[in-house]
N, C-alpha and C positions, 0 to 999 in steps of 0.2 A: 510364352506368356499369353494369359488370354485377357481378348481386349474388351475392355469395359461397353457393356450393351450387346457382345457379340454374342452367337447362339450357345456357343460351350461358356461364359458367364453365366449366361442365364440357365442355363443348367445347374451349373455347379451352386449357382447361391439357390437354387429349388433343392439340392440335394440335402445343403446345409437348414434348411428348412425343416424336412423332414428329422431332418438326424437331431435338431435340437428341440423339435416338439416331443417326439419318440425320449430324449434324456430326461426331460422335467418334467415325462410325466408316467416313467417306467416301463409302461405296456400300452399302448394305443390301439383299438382297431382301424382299420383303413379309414373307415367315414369318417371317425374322429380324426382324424390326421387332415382330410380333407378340410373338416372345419376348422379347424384351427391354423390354418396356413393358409385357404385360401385358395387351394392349388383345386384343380380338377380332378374326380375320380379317377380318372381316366392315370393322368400325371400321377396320382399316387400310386396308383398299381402300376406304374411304370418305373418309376422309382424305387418303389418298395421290393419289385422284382431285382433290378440291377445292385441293390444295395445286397440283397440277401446273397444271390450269386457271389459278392466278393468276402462275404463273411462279416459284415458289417453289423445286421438286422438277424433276429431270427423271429421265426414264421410262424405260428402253432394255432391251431384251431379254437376257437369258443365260438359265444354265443351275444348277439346283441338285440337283446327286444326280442327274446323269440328264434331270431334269426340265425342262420348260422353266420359267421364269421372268422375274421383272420385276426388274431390279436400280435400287433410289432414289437417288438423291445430289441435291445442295443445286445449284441452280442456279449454270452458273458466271460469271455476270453478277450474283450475289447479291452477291458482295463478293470483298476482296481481302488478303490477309494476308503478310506481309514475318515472315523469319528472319533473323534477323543473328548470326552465333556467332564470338565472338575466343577464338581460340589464344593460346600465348603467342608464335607465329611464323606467325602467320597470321590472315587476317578473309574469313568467307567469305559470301554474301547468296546466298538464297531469296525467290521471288515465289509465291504458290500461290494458288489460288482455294478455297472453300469445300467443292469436291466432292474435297477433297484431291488435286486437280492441280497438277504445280510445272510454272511457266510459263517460268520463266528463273533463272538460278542462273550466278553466278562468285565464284571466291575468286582472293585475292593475296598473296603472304607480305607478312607485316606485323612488324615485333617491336611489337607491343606494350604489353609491359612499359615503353618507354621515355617513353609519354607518352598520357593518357589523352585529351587534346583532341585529339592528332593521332590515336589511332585512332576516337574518334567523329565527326572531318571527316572521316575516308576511309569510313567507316560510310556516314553521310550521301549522299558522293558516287556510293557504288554504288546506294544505295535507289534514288535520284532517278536513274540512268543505265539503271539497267536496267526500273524503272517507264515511263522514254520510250521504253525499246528494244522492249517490248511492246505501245504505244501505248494502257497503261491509264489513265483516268480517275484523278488521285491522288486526287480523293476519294470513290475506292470501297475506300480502305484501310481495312478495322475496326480494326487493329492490327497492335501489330509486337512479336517476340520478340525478346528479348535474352537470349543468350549468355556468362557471363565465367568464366574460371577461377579459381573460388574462392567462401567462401559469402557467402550473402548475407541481411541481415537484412528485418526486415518491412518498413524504413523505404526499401529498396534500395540501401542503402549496402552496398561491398562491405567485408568483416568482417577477413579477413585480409590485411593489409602485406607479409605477407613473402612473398605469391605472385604480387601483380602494385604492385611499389614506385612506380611510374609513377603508379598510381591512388589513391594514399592520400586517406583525404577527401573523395572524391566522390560522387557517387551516377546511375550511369550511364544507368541509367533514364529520371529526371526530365532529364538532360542532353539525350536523347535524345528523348526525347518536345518539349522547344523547340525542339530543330533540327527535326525532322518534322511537327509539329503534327499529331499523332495517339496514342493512347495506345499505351503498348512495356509490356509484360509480361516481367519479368527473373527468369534463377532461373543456378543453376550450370551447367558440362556436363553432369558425370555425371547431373543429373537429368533433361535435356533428351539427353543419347544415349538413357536409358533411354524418354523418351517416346518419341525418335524412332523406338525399335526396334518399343517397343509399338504402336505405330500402323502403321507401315510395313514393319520388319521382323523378325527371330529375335524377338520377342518376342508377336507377336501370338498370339492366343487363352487367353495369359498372364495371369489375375491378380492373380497373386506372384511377383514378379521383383526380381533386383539385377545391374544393369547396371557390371561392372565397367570401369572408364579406366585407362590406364595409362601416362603419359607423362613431362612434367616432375612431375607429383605424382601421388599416385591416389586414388581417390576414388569412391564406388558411388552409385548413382540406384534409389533404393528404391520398388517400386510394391505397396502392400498395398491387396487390393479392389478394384484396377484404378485407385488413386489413387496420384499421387506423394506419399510419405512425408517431409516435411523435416523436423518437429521444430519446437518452439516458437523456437528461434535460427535455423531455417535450416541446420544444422550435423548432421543428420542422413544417416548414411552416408561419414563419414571414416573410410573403413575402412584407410585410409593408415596412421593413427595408432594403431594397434592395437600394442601392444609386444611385438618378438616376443624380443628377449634385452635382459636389463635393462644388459648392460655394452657393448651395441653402439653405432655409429657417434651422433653427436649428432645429430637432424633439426633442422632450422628449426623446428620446433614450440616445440624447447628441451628437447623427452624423447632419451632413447639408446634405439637400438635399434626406431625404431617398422618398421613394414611398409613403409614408403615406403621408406627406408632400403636396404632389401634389393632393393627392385622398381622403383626407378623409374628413368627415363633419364638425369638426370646423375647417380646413383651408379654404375649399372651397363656403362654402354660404357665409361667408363676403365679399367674389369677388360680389356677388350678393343685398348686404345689401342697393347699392345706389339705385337702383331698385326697390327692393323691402322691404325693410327698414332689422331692427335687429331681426326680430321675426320671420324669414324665417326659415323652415324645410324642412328637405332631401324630405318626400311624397310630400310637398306642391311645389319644383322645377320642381320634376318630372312632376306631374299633370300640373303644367306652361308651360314645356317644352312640354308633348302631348297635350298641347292645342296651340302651334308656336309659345311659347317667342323665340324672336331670343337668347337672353341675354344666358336665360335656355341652349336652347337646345345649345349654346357652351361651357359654362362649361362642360356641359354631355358628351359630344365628346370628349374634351379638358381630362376630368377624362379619361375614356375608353381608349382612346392611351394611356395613360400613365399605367393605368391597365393591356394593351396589350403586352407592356415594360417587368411590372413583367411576366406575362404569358409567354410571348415565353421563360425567363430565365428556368423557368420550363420547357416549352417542350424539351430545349438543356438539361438540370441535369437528369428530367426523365421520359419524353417522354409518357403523360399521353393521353389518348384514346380520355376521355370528361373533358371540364373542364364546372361548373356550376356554376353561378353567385348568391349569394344571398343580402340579406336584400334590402334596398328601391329602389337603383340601378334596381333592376332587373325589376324593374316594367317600367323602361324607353324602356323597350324591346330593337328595331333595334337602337336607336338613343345612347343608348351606345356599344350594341353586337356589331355593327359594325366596329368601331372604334378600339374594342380591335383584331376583324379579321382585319383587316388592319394591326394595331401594329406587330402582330401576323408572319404576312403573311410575314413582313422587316426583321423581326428581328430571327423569329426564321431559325432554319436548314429546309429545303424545304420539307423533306421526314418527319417532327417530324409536322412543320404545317399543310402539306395534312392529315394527321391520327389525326386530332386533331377537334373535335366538339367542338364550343363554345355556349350554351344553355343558357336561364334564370332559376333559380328553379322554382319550380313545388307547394313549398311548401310556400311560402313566410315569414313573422314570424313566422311561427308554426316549421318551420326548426329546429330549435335548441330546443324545448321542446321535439319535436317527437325524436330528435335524442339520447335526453337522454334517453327515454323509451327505444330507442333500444342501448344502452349500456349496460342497466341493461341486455337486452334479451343477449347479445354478450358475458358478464360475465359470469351470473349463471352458474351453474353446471347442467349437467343431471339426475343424479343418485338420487336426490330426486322425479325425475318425477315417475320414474320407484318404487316407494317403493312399491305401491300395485300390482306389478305385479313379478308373483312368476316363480324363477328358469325354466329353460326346460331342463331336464335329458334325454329326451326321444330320444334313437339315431336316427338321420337324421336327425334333426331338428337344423336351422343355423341361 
């Protein structure tokens, strides 16, 4: 056993160091490594050498500022991590290894709202399809993420009824983790787009971020510190429910007039339906509106201010860096962004809108599956990476 303070401790929580800068954040170069931990050039390239020797890290050549360089990332025979993310019309599954590579990936429309056991057997049967279709070892799975629309509390119960009726009472999580025998780490979309961006993409080198959704409900994935923000309920970030006229429409919540109300997709394409009949969809506006429906592109506007609205409330509560726009919205580009910088610019505190980036994501549906892969990366533990790599007693060595 080694004793707290002694030379091989101190080794070994440097090792864990490395090992968990290199997981959250894919591929490092060594001076990245160095900054971000703290440790000495020197100590990194001491470590980063022992680690690779045991097959832990692997090593590969690039480029940094010109420079040449060594870029790290986690072996991809280390392990293996599964994203599972439900829509309320769709279920989509991610395979990735630990150097943040997705190895295979398919989604299927799904409703389901209609039934919680039928969409965690079709869950199931993609894990397990596309795990043989790579020919990985299933138990090189560390874990798997889980995806739902809507919040969820500590215990993984989902919280709200009135967003997926299907799943009342259950706890999808633990469901899921029987059928897989492996542990699933669960949280919402929007908190899991916002990992996804942060990690992969418009979100990276971000901080302070809120990742806006905008779908059948809407809903923001808050990262302060470069941690996702839930709140003691799990319910942090219903920026949906924010009330913007007190004599407005009734939401499901049971308030009038919340921000949902005004932005989300079954209130807002039946504005559209004489137009373009009942069978209109959020991609197919979009596409209307970048192709000059006058009709389209004022809704789109009409949403975005009013999106703008929620956003600047957030810039006054907590003053985020970038905020990043997901699902169909995002593809209207300028013809919503702009609208919500406008909103933005009225409403918010002067010095919180000038520091304030407003982006589309980078990732578009894949947001929320990639983001649960990196839940699982954000969870795990270290200290199983490290099992074949043995103690350092030998003095000097850090």
């Amino acid at each position: 056993m080694e004793t707290p303070g002694s030379q091989s401790s101190l080794h070994r929580a440097n090792l864990e160091r490395v090992v968990r800068a290199v997981r959250r954040s894919g591929a490092l170069t060594q001076a990245e490594i160095a900054r971000s931990t703290g440790l000495s050039a020197a100590t990194v390239s001491n470590i980063v050498r022992e680690l690779k020797d045991n097959g832990t890290v692997e090593v590969t050549p690039t480029s940094s500022g010109g420079r040449r360089a060594r870029s790290v990332s986690l072996s991809g025979d280390a392990g293996i991590v599964v994203g599972v993310d439900f829509g309320h019309t769709h279920l989509r599954v991610a395979v990735g290894n630990l150097a943040h590579r997705v190895l295979a990936e398919e989604a299927e429309p799904l409703d389901v709202d209609a039934s919680a056991a039928q969409g965690l057997e079709r869950a199931e049967y993609l894990v397990k399809t596309l795990i043989a279709a790579t020919g990985i070892d299933p138990g090189k799975i560390v874990g798997v993420g889980l995806g739902v629309p809507g919040p969820i509390d500590e215990s993984g119960v989902l919280g709200s009824t009135a967003i997926l009726p299907g799943w009342a009472g259950t706890n999808p999580r633990d469901e899921l983790a029987a059928r897989l025998d492996v542990p699933v780490h669960v949280d919402n979309d929007a908190n899991l787009g916002a990992l996804g961006e942060l990690v992969w993409g418009a979100g990276r080198g971000a901080a302070d971020l809120a990742y806006i959704k905008v779908a059948s409900g809407v809903g923001a994935g808050l990262v302060i510190n470069g941690q996702i923000y839930r709140g003691p309920g799990g319910t942090a970030g219903e920026i949906g429910h924010i009330t913007l006229d007190e004599s407005g429409p009734v939401c499901r919540c049971g308030n009038r007039g919340c921000l949902e109300t005004f932005t989300a997709h079954r209130y807002v394409l039946p504005l559209l339906h004489s137009a373009h009949g009942p069978d209109l969809t959020a991609p197919r506006m979009v596409r209307l509106a970048r192709d000059g429906d006058a009709g389209c592109r004022r809704v789109i506007a009409d949403v975005g201010r009013h999106i703008g609205s929620g956003v600047a409330s957030l810039c006054n509560l907590l003053n985020p860096s970038r905020v990043v726009l997901g699902g169909d919205l995002a593809e209207a580009g300028e013809l919503v962004l702009a609208p919500i910088r406008e909103s933005v610019g009225r409403y918010a505190i002067p010095s919180a809108a000038r520091q304030l980036e407003v982006v589309p994501g980078a990732l578009g549906g894949r947001a929320e599956v990639l983001g649960a892969l990196a839940l699982v990366l954000s969870e795990m533990g270290d200290s199983s990476l490290l099992d074949g790599v043995p103690a350092a007693d030998a003095p000097g060595r850090a």
